[in-house]
C-alpha positions as CSV (number, residue, x, y, z in Angstrom):
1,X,28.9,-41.3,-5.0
2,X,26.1,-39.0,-4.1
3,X,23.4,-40.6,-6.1
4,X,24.8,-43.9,-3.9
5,X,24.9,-42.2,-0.3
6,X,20.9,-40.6,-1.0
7,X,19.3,-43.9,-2.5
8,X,20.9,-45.8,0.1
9,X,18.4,-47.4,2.4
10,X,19.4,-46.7,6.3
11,X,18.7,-49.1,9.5
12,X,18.3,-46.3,11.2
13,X,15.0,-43.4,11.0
14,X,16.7,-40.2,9.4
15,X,16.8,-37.8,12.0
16,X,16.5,-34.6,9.0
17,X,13.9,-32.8,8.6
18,X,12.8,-33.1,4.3
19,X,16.3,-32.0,2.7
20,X,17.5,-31.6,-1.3
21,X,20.7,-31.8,-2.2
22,X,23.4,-31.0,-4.7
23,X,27.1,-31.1,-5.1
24,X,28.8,-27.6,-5.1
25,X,32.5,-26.8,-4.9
26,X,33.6,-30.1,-3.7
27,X,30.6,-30.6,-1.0
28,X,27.2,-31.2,-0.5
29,X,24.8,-29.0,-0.3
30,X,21.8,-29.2,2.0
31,X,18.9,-27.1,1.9
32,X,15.5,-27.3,3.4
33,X,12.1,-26.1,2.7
34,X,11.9,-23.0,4.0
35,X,15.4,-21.8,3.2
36,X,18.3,-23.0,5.6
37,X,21.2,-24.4,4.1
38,X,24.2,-26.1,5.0
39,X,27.7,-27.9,3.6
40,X,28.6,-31.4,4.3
41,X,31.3,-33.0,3.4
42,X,29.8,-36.8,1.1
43,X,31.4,-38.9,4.4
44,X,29.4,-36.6,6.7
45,X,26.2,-37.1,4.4
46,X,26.8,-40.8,4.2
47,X,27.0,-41.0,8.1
48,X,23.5,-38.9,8.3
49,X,21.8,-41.1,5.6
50,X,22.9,-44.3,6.7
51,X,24.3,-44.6,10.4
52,X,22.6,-41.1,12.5
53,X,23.2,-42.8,15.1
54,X,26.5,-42.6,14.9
55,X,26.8,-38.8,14.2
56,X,29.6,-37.3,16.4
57,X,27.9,-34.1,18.4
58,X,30.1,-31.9,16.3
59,X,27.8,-32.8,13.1
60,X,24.8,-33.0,15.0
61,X,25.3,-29.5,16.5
62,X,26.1,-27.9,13.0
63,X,22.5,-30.0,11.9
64,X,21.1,-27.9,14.6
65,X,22.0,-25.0,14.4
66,X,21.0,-25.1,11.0
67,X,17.7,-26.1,11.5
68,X,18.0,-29.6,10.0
69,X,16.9,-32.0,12.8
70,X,13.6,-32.9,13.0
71,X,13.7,-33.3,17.1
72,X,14.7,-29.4,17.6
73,X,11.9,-28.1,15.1
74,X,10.0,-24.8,16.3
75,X,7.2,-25.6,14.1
76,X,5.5,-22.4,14.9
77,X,8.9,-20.8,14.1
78,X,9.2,-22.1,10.9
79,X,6.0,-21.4,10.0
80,X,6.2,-18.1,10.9
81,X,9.5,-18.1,8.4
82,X,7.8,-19.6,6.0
83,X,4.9,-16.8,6.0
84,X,7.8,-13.8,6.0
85,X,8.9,-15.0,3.4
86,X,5.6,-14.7,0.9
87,X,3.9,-12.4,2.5
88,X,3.7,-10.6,-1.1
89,X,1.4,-13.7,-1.7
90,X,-1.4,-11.1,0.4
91,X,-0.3,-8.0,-1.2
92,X,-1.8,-8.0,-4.9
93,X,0.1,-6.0,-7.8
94,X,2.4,-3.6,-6.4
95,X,4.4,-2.7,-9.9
96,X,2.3,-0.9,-12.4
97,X,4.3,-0.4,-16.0
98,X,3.1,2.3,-17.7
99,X,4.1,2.2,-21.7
100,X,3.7,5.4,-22.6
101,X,4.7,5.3,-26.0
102,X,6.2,3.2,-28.5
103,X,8.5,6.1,-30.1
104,X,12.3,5.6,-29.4
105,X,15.4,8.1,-30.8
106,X,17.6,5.0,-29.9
107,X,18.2,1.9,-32.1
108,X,19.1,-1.1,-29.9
109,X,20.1,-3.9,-31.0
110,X,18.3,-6.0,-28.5
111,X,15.3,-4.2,-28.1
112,X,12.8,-5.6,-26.0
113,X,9.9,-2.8,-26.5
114,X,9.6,-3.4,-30.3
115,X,10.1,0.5,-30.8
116,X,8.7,2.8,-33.4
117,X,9.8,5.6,-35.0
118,X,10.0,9.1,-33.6
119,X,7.3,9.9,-35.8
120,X,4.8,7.2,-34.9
121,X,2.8,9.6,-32.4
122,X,0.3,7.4,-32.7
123,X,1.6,4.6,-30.0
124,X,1.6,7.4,-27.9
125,X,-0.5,6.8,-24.8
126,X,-3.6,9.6,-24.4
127,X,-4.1,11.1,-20.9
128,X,-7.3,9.6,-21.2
129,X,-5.9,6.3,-20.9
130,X,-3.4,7.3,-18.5
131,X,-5.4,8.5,-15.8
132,X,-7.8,5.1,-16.1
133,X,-4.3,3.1,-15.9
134,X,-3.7,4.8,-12.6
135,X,-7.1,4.4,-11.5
136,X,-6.7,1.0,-11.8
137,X,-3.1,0.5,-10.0
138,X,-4.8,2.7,-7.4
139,X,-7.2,-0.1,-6.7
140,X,-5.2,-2.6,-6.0
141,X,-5.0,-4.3,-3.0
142,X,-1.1,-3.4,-2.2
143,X,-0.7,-0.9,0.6
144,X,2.0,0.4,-1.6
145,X,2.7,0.8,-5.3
146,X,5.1,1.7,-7.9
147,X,4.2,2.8,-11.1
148,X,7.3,3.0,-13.6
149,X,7.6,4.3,-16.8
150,X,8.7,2.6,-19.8
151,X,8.4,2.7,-23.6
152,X,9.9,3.2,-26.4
153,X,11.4,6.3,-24.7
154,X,8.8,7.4,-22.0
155,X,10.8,10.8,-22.5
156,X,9.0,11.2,-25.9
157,X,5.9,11.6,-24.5
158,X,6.6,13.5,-21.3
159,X,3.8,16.0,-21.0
160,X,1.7,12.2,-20.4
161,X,4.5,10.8,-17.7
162,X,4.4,14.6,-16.0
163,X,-0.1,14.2,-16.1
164,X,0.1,10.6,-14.7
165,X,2.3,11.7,-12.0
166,X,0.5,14.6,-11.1
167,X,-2.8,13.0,-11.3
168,X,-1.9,9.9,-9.5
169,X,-0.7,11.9,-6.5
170,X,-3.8,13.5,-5.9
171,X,-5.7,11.1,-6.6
172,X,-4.1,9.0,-3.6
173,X,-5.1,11.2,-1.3
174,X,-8.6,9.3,-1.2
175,X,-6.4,6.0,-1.1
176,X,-3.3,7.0,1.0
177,X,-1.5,4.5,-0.6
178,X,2.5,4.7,-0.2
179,X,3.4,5.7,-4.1
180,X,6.5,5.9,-5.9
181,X,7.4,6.3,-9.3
182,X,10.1,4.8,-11.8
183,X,11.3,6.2,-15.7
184,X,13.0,3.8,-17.3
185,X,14.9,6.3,-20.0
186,X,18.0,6.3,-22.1
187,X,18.2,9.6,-21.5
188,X,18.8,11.6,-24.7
189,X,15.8,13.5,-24.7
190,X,16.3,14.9,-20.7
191,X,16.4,18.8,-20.7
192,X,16.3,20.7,-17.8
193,X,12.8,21.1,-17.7
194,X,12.2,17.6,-17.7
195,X,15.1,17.1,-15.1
196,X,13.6,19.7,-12.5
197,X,10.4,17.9,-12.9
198,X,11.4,14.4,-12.0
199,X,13.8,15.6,-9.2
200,X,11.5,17.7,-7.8
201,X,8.5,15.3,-8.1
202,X,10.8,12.3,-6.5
203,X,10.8,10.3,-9.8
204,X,13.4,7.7,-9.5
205,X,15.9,7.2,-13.0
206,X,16.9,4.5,-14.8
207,X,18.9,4.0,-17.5
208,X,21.3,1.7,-19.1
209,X,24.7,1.7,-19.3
210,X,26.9,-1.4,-21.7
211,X,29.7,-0.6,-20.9
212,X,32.4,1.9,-22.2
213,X,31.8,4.1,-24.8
214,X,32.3,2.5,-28.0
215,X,30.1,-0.5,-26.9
216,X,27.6,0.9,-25.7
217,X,27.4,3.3,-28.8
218,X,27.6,0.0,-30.8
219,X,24.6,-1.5,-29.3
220,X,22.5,1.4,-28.8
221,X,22.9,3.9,-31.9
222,X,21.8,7.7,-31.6
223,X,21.2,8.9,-35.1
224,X,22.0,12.5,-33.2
225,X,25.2,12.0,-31.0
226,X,26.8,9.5,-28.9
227,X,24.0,7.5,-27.1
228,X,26.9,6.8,-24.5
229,X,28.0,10.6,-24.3
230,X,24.4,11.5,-23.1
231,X,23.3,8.9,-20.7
232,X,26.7,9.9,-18.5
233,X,25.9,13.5,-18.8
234,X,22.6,12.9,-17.6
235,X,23.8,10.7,-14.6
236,X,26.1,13.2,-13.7
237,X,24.1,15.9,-13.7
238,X,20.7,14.4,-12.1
239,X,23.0,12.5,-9.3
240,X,24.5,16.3,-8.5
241,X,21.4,17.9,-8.3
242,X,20.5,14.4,-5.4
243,X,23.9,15.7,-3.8
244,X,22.7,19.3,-3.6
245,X,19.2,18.5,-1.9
246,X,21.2,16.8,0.9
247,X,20.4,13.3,-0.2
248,X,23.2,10.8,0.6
249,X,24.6,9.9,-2.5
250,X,25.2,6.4,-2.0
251,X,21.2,5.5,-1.8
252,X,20.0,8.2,-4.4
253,X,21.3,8.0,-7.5
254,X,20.5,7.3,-11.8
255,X,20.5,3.4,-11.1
256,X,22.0,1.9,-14.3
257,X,21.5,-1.6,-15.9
258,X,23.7,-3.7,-18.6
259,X,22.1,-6.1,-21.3
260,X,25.1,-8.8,-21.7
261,X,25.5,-9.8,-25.4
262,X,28.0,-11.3,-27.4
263,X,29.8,-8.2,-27.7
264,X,29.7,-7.9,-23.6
265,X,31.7,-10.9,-22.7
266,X,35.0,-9.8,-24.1
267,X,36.1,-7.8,-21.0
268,X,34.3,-8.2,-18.1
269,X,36.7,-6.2,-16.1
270,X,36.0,-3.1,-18.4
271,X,32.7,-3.5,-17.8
272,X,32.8,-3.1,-14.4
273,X,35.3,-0.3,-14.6
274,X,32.8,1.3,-16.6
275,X,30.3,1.4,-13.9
276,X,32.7,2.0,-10.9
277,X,34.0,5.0,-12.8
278,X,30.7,6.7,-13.0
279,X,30.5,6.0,-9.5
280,X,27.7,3.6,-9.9
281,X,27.2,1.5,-6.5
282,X,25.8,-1.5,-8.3
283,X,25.7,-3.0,-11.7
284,X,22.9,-5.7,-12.9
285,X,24.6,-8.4,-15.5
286,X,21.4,-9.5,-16.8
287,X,21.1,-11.6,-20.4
288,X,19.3,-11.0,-23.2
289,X,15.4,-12.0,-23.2
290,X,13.9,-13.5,-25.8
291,X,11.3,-10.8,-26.4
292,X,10.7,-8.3,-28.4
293,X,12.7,-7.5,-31.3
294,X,15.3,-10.0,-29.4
295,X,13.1,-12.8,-30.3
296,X,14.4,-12.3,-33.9
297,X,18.1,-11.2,-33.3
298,X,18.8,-13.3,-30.3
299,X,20.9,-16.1,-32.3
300,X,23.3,-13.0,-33.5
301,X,24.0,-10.9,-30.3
302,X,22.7,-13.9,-27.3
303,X,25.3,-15.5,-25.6
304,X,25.5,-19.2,-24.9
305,X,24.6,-20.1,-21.4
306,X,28.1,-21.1,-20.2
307,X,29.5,-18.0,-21.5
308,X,27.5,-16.1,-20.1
309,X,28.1,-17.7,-17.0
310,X,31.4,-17.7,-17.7
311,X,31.6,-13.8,-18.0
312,X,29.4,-13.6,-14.8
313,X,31.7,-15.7,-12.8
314,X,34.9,-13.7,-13.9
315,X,33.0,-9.8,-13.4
316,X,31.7,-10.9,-9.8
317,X,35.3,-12.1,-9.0
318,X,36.7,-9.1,-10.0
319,X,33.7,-7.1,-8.3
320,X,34.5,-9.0,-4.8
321,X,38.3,-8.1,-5.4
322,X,37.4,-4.2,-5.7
323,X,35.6,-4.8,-2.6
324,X,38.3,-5.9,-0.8
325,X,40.2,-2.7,-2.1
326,X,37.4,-0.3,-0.5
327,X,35.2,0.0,-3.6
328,X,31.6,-0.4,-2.7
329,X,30.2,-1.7,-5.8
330,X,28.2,-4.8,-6.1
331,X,26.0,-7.0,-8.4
332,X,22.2,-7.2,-8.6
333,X,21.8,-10.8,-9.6
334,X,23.6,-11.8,-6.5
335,X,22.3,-9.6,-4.2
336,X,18.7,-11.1,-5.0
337,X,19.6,-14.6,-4.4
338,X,22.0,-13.6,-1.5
339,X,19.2,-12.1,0.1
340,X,16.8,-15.0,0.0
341,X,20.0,-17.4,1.1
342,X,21.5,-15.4,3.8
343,X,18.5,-13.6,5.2
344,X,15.1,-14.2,6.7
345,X,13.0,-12.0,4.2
346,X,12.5,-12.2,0.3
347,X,13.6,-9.1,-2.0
348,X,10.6,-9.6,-3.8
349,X,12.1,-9.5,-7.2
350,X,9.0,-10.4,-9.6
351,X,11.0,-12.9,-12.1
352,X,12.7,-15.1,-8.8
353,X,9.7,-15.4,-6.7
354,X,7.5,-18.3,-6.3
355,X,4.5,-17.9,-7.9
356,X,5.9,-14.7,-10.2
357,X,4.7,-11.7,-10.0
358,X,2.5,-11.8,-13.2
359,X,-1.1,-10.5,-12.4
360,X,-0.7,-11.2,-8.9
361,X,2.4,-8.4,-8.6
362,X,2.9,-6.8,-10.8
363,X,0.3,-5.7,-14.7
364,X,1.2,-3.6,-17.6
365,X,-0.6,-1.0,-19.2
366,X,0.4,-0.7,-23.0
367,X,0.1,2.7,-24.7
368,X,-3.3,1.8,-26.7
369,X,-4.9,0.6,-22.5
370,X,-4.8,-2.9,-23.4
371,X,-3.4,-4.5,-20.1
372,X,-1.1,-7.6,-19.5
373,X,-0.2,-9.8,-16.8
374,X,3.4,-8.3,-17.0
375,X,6.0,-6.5,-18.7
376,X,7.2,-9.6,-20.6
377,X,3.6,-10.0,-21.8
378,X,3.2,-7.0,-23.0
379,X,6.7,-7.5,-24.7
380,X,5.5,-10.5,-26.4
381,X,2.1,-9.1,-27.8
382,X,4.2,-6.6,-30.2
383,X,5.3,-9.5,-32.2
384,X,1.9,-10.5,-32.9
385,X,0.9,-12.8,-29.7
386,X,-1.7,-11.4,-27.4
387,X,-1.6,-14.5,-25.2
388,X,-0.8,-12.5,-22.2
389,X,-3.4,-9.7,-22.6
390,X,-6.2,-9.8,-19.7
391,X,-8.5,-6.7,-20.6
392,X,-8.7,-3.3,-21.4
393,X,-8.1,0.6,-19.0
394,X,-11.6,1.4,-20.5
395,X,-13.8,-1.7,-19.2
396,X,-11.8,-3.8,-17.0
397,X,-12.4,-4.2,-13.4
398,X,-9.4,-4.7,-10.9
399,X,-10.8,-8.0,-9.7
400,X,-11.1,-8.9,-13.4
401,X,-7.5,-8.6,-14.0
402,X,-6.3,-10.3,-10.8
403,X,-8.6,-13.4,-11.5
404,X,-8.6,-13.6,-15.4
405,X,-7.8,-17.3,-16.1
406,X,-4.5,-16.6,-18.1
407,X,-3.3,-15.0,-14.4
408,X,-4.2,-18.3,-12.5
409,X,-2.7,-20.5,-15.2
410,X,0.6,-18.8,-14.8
411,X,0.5,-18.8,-11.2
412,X,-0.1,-21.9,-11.2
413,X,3.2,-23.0,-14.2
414,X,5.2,-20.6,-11.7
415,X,4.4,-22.4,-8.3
416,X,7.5,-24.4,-7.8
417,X,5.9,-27.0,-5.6
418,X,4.0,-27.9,-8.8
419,X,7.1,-27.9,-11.0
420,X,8.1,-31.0,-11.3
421,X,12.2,-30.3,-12.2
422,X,12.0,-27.6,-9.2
423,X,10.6,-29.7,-6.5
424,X,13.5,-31.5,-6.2
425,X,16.1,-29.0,-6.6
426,X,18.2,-27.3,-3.7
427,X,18.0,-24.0,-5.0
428,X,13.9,-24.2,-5.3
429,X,13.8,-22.3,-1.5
430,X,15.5,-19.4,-3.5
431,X,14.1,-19.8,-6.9
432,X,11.6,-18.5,-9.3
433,X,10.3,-19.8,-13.2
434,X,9.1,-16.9,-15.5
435,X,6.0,-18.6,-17.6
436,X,6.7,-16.0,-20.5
437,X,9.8,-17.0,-20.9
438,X,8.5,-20.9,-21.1
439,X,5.9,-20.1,-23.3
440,X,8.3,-17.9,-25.7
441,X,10.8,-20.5,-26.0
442,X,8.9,-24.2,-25.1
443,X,5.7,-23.2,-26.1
444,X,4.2,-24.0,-22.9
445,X,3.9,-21.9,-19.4
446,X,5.2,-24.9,-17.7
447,X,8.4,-25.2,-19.6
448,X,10.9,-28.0,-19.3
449,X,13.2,-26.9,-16.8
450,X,16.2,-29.2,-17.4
451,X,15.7,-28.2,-21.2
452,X,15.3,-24.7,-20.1
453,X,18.2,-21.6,-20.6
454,X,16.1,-20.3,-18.0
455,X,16.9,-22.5,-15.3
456,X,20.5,-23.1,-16.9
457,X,21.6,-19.9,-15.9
458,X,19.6,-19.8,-12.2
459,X,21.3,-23.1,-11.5
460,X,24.8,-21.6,-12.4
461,X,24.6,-18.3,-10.9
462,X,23.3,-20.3,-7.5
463,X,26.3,-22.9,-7.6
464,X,29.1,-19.6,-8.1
465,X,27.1,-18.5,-5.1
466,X,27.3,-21.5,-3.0
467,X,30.4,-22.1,-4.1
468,X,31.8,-19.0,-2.5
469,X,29.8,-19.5,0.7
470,X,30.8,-22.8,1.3
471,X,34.5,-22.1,0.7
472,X,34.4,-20.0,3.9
473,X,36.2,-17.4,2.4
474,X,35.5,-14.6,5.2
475,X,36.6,-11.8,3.0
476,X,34.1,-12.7,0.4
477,X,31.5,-13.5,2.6
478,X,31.7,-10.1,4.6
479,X,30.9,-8.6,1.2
480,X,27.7,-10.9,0.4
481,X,26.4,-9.9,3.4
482,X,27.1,-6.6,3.0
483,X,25.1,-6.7,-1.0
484,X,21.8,-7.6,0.9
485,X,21.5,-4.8,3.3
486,X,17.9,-3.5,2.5
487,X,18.3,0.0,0.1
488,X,16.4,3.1,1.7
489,X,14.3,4.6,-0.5
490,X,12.0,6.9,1.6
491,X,12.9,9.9,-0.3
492,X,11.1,8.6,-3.5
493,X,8.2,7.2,-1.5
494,X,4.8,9.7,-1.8
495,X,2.3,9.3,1.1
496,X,-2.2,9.9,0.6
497,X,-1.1,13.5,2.6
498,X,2.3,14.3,0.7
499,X,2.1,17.3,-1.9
């Protein structure tokens, strides 16, 4: 029936401004190009399409109020929405990952990092190379940067992560460049020492959390202890010290994330228990990628798409339903899309984002100073592929790195105007293609997106979202709106005059 309604010629000039459209939870879905969105019901689409002349003023208010009729269009409005919403198109690379090492004491079974042994200190990164990596993010055009941590264990080679952070905060004093810093960590190794520093020095944590206990230990094996047993100790304790500096604990806090793998979709609702029980505010259900190690174990822990949606759909549900009980918790997936559907402004999230972030927002600086266009790049080179590589801390020049061909090319497979899947999709106003991932598993930065896993997933996460919307369930949309409320995050944020 839809096909029929939106190939059906009309007597009458459409009176909509360009539209795409999908079917969604018994409606149609209408969304424009520069984000507005509406339900209709197929009659009330048929009637637009082929008789707007006979649209009752109900409809035709709900079209405008939406922003849908071309004969109410502020075009300087929109275009002014339209800029809002990629102004990180004028920024430059804002996210600068710094691999300081290869050497992990974890064992996971979907590593992404393709770790080394704890003995390798070899793929450690010299402070050498770690003050030319910082040199380098400090040139970029972004009036404010984060440089994060990663490995391996960036805890292995701390007295490097404690250098960089000490060197790149004097150094911005000649760039007074807003500055905040990232470890990505699983934990294990944190002392005190090491916990006074990153506290004291506003280094944001991260870790990962897969649940309870005997998962998580399952999928993430410390040869020393329980890998489970010392990431919670470490939350606690680093969240407590937040408390006792007077920081409200509901902004500051270890920010956790979950890999979903076979093993994860069992029990979503202990998942989330999991998180809500170390009084995590948010959880991020993210799949495997296909990089790394993962490349070659995906087909034994991955999940098939629609289980994976599957598992999504039933954790969210059950997230909305704590909600409704008081329990502030939500999920990250959602709250990036949410934020580009329901609000004027982009969450600039680096994977979702039209062109991606590769080169343009984000580089990576491996342990040896080779640099890539992103994390994912870098990911992919320690199998073997240096594809993604786009010079060296020792020679290369900022502008080098932001126009190296291999950094056009993919802004160019990630522009979804060009895409030609994604220019006709509804959810393309929201949307984003990551050209690693086409390249890893179609061989191409392009990709096919109706072949791809990719855009699988972004379609289904989309529809459970619209679903929800259009079902005017004011319960669940009260918490939607509540997920995209912009985070503050001054405390972590280092000015050019800040000690």
């Amino acid at each position: 029936m839809l096909s029929q309604i939106t190939k059906s010629p009309s007597k009458d000039p459409s009176p909509l401004v360009p539209v795409r459209v999908r079917p969604v939870g018994g409606r149609v879905l209408l969304t424009n190009p520069w984000g507005d969105w509406i339900g209709l019901s197929e009659a009330e689409l048929a009637l637009v399409m082929e008789r707007p002349s006979e649209m009752p003023a109900e409809l035709e208010a709900r079209l405008r109020e939406r922003h849908f009729l071309r004969a109410s269009i502020d075009v300087d409005a929109v275009a002014a929405r339209v800029q809002q919403k990629h102004r990180y198109l004028s920024w430059g690379p804002k996210l600068h990952i710094m691999v300081v090492t290869l050497r992990c004491n974890e064992t996971c079974v979907y590593c992404h990092a393709s770790r080394a042994e704890m003995d390798r200190t070899d793929t450690d990164m010299s402070i050498e190379t770690g003050e030319r990596s910082v040199d380098l993010a400090l040139s970029s055009t972004a009036p404010g940067i984060t440089i994060e941590f990663q490995g391996g264990e960036p805890l292995a080679n701390f007295p490097v992560v404690k250098h960089i952070v000490e060197y790149a905060i004097a150094r911005n004093r000649a760039y007074g460049k807003a500055i905040d810093f990232t470890l990505v960590s699983n934990l294990a190794l944190m002392d005190e020492e090491k916990a006074t520093f990153l506290v004291e020095n506003r280094v944001q944590v991260c870790t990962s959390i897969d649940g309870p206990a005997a998962l998580h230990d399952k999928q993430r094996k410390l040869i020393s202890g329980s890998a489970h047993g010392e990431a919670v100790k470490w939350i606690k304790k680093l969240n407590q010290r937040y408390e006792a500096m007077g920081l409200d604990p509901t902004l500051y806090r270890v920010e956790a994330l979950l890999t979903t793998t076979k093993e994860t979709l069992h029990d979503p609702k202990a998942i989330v228990d999991s998180y809500v029980d170390l009084g995590c505010r948010a959880m991020f259900l993210r799949p495997v990628d296909p990089f790394g190690f993962a490349a070659k174990t995906g087909s034994k822990i991955g999940t098939a798409q629609e289980a994976y949606l599957d598992f999504y759909r039933e954790a969210v549900d059950y997230i909305l339903k704590l909600n409704q009980q008081g329990v502030q918790v939500l999920e990250r997936f959602a709250s990036i899309f949410l934020t580009k559907i329901l609000t004027p402004d982009d969450p600039d999230y680096l994977d979702i984002r039209s062109p991606c972030g590769a080169g343009i927002g984000q580089i990576a600086y491996n342990w040896n100073g080779r640099v890539y266009t992103c994390d994912e790049g870098r990911m992919l080179a320690a199998t073997g592929d240096e594809f993604f590589q786009i010079g060296e801390v020792g020679t290369a020049r900022y502008r080098d790195l932001v126009r190296h061909e291999t950094v056009r090319a993919m802004t160019v497979a990630s522009n979804l105007d060009a895409q030609p899947d994604c220019v006709t999709c509804a959810y393309k106003p929201y949307c984003g293609v990551c050209p690693v991932f086409n390249y890893a598993t179609q061989g191409s930065l392009h990709g096919r997106m109706r072949d791809s896993a990719w855009c699988h997933v972004h379609k289904g996460l989309q529809d459970y979202l619209f679903g929800k919307l259009l079902s005017d369930d004011t319960a669940t949309i009260e918490s939607f709106h509540r997920w995209v409320t912009v985070r503050e995050r001054a405390h972590y944020v280092h000015t050019g005059t800040s000690s």
